[in-house]
VOBA-1610 file (N, C-alpha, C; in pm, whole numbers, padded with zeros to 5 digits, always signed):
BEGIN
Unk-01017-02405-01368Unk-00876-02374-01369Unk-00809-02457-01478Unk-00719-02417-01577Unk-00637-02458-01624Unk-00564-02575-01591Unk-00563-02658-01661Unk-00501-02797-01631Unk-00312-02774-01626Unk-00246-02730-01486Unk-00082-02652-01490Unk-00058-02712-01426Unk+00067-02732-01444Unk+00148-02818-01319Unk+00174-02745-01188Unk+00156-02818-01085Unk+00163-02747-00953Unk+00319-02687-00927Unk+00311-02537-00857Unk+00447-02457-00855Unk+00559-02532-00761Unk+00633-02492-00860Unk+00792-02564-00811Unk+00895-02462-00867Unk+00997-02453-00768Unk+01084-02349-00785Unk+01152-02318-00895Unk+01175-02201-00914Unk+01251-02205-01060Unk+01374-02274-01075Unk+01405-02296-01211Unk+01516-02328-01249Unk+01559-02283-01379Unk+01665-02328-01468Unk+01721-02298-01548Unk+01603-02381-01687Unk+01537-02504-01620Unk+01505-02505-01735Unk+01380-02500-01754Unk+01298-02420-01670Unk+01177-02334-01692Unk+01159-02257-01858Unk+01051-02265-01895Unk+01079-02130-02014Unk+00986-02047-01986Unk+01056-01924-01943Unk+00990-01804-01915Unk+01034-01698-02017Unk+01061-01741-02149Unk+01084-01654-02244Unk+00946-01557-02294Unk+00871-01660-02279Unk+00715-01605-02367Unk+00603-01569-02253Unk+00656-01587-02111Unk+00556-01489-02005Unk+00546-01353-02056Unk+00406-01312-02016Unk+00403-01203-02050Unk+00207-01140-01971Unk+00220-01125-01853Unk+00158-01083-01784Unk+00045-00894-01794Unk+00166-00873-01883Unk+00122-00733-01941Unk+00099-00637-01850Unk+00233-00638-01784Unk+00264-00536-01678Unk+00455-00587-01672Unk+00542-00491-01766Unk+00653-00490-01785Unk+00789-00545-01660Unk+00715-00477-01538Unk+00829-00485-01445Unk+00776-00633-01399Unk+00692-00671-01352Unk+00659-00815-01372Unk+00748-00956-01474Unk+00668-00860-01585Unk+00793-00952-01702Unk+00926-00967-01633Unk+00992-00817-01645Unk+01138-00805-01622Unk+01140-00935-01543Unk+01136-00904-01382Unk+01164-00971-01285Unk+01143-01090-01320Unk+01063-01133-01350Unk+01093-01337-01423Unk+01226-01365-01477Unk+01216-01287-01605Unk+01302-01289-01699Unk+01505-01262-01658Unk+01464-01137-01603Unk+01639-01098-01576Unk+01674-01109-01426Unk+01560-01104-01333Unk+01622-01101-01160Unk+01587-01230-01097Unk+01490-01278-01110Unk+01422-01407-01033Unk+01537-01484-00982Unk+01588-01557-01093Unk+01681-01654-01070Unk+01808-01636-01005Unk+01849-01511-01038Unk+02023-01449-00997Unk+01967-01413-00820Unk+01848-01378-00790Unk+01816-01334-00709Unk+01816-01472-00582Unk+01771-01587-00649Unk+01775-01734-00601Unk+01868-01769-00572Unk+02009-01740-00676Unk+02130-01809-00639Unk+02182-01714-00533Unk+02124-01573-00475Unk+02242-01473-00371Unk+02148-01522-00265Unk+02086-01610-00253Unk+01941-01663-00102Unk+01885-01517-00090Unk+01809-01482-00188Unk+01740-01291-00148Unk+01571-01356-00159Unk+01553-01415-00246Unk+01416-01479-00233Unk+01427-01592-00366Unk+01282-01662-00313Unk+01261-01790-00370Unk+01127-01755-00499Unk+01155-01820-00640Unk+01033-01766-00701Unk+00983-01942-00753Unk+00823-01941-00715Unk+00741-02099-00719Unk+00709-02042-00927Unk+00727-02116-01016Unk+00680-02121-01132Unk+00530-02175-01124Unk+00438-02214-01225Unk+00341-02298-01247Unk+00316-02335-01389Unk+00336-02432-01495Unk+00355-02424-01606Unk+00245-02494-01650Unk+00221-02503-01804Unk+00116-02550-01853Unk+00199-02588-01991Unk+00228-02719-01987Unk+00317-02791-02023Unk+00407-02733-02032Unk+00505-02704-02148Unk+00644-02635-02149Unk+00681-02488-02107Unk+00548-02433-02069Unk+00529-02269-02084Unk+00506-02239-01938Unk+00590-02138-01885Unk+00527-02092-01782Unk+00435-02013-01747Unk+00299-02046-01698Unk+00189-01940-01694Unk+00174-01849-01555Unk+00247-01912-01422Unk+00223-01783-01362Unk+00389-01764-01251Unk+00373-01699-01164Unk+00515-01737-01053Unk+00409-01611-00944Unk+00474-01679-00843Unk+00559-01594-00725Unk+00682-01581-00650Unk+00706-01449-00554Unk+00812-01466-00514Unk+00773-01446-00352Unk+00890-01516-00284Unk+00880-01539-00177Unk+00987-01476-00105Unk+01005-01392-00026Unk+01117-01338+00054Unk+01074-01323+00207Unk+01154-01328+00315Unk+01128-01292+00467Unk+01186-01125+00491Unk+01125-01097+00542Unk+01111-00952+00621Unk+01050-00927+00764Unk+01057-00807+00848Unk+01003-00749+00955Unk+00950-00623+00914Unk+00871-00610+01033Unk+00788-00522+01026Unk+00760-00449+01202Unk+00735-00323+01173Unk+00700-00300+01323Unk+00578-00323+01374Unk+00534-00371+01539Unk+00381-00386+01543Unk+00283-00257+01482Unk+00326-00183+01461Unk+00267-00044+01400Unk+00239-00042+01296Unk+00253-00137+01224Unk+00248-00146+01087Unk+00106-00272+01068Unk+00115-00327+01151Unk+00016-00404+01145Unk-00134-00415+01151Unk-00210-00443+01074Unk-00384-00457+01119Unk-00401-00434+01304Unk-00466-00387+01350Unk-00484-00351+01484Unk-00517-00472+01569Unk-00583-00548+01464Unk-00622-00684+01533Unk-00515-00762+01537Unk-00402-00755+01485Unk-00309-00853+01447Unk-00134-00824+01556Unk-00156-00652+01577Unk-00058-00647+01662Unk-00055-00630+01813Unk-00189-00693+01865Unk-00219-00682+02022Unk-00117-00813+02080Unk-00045-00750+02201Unk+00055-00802+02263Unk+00151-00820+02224Unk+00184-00767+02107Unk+00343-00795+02061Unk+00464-00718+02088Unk+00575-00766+02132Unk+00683-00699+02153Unk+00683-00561+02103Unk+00773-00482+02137Unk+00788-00333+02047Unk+00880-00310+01945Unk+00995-00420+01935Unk+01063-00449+01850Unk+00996-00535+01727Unk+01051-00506+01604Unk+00976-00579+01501Unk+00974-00696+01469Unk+00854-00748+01419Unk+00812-00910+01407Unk+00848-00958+01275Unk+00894-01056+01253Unk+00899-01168+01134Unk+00759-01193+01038Unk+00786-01159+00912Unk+00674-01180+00850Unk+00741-01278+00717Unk+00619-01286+00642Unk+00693-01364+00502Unk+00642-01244+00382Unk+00722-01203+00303Unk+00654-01126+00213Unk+00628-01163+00051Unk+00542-01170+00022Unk+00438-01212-00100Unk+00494-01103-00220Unk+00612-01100-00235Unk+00653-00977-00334Unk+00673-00970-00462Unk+00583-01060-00501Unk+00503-01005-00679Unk+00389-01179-00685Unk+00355-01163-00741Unk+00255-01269-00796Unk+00160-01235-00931Unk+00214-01266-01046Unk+00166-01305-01165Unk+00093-01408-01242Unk+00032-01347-01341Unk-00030-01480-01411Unk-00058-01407-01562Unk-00006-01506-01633Unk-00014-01459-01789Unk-00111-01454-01861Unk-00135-01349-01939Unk-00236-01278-02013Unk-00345-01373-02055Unk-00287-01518-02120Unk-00351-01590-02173Unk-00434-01739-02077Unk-00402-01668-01950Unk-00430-01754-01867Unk-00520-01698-01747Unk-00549-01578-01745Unk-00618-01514-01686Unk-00772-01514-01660Unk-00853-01573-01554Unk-00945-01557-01548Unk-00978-01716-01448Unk-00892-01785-01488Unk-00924-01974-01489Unk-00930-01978-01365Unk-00870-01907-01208Unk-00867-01932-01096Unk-00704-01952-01090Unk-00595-01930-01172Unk-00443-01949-01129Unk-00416-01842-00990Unk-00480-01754-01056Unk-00363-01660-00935Unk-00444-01693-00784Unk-00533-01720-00761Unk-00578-01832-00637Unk-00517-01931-00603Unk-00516-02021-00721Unk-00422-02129-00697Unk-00267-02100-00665Unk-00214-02009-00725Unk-00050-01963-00671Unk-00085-01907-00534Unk-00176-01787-00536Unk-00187-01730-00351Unk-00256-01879-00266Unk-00262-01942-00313Unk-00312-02076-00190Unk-00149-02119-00173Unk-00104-02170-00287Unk-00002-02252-00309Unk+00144-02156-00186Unk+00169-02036-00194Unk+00192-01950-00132Unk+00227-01882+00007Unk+00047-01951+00043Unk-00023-01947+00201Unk+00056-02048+00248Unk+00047-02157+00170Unk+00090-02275+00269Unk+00270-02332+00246Unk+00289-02260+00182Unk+00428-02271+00186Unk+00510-02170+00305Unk+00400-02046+00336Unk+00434-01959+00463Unk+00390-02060+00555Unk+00292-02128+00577Unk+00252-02208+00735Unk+00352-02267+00700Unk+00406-02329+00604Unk+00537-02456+00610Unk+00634-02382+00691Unk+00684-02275+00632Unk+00798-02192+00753Unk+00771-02151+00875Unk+00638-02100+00862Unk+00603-02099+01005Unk+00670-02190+01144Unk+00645-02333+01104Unk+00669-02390+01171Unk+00837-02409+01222Unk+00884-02365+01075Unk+01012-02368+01119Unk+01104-02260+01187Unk+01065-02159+01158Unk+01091-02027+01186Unk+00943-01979+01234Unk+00915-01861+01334Unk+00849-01807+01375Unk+00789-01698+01248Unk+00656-01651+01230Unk+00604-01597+01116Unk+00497-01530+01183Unk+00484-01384+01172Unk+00338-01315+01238Unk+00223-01327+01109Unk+00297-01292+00998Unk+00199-01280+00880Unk+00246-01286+00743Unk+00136-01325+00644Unk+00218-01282+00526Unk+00167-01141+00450Unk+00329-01046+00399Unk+00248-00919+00384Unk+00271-00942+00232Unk+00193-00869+00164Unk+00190-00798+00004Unk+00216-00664-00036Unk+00253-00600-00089Unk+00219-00485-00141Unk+00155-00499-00271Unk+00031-00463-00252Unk-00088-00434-00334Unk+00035-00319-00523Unk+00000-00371-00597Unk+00026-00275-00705Unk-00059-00172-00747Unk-00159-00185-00703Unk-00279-00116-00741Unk-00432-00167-00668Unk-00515-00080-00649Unk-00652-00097-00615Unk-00731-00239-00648Unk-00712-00278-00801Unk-00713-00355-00870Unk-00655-00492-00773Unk-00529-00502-00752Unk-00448-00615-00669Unk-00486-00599-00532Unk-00522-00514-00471Unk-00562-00486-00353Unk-00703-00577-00318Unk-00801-00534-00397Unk-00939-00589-00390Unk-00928-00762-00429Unk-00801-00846-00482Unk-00820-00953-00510Unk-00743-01023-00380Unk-00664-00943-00304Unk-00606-01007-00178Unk-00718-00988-00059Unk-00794-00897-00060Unk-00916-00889+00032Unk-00990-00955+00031Unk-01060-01020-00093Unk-01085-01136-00106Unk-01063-01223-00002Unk-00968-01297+00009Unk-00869-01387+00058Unk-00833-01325+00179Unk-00900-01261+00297Unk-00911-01208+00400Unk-00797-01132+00410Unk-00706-01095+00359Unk-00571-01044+00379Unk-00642-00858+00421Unk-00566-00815+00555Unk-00590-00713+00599Unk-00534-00545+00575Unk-00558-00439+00544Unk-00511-00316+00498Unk-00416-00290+00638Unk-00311-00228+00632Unk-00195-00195+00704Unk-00272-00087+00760Unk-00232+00003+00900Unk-00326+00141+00885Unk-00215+00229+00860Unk-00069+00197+00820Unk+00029+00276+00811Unk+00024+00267+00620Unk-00033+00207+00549Unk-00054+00202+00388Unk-00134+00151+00330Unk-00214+00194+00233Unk-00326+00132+00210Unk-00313+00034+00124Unk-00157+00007+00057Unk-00157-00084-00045Unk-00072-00176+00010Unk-00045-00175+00148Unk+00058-00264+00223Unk-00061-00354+00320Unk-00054-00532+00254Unk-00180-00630+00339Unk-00143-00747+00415Unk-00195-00765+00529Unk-00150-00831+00561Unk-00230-01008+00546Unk-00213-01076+00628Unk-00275-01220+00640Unk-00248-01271+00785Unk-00240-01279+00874Unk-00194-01320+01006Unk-00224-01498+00992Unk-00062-01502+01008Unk-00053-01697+01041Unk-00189-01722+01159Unk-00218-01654+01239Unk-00308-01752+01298Unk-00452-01791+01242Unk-00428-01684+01179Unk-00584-01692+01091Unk-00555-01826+01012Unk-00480-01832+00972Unk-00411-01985+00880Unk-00472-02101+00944Unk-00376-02102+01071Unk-00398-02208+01137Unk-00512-02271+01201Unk-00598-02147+01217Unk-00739-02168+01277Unk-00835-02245+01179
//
């Protein structure tokens, strides 16, 4: 892995001018929503830089979900009203940084910033939406489970965390 500084939230004096992940709406969202999105409390985005440059981010937002939506293993006994999840809603890593183990290191970095809320707030799982087959097969990896209501919607169940 790349020798990067461990993720810390954005700010103003990040430079995310020269990210470039090579997938446009990605870009965008660094560049023009991330931050404005930070100051209305809509979600939180972790940077990771490699000295002055930022090489990867995620974003972090809370959502629900219905037990129906969930891995089969994951929604036994739950209310019928919908559960608290954390949602994983983009995760990047730049072109020139690709391959080293970052985007592991951001989905770890990620995981445990959801058990951190967990504790504070109640959390069933963290979900993703997969962008593609491609992003799909790298969260499976990382045990994260296929929805049976979408195939590109995954989950992770906090207890699996904690265990």
């Amino acid at each position: 892995m790349s020798n990067y500084i461990s993720p810390e939230k954005l700010n103003k004096k990040h430079n995310i001018k020269q990210f470039d992940c090579g997938n446009e709406q990605l870009n965008d969202y660094l560049k023009k929503y991330a931050f404005q999105n930070q100051k209305k409390n809509i979600s939180n985005t972790f940077v990771a830089q490699n000295g002055n440059k930022v090489i990867g981010y995620y974003t972090l937002t809370f959502g629900s979900v219905l037990k129906e939506d969930l891995p089969e293993k994951t929604n036994k006994n739950l209310p019928s009203y919908s559960v608290p999840v954390m949602i994983l809603a983009r995760l990047a890593v730049d072109k020139t940084e690709r391959g080293n183990g970052l985007g592991r290191g951001l989905l770890k970095n990620a995981v445990l910033r959801t058990l951190q809320a967990s504790e504070i707030a109640g959390l069933k799982a963290i979900m993703v939406k997969a962008k593609d087959e491609e992003a799909k097969a790298f969260y499976e990896k990382f045990d994260f489970q296929v929805s049976p209501i979408d195939d590109l919607t995954l989950y992770l169940p906090i207890e699996f965390l904690k265990n």
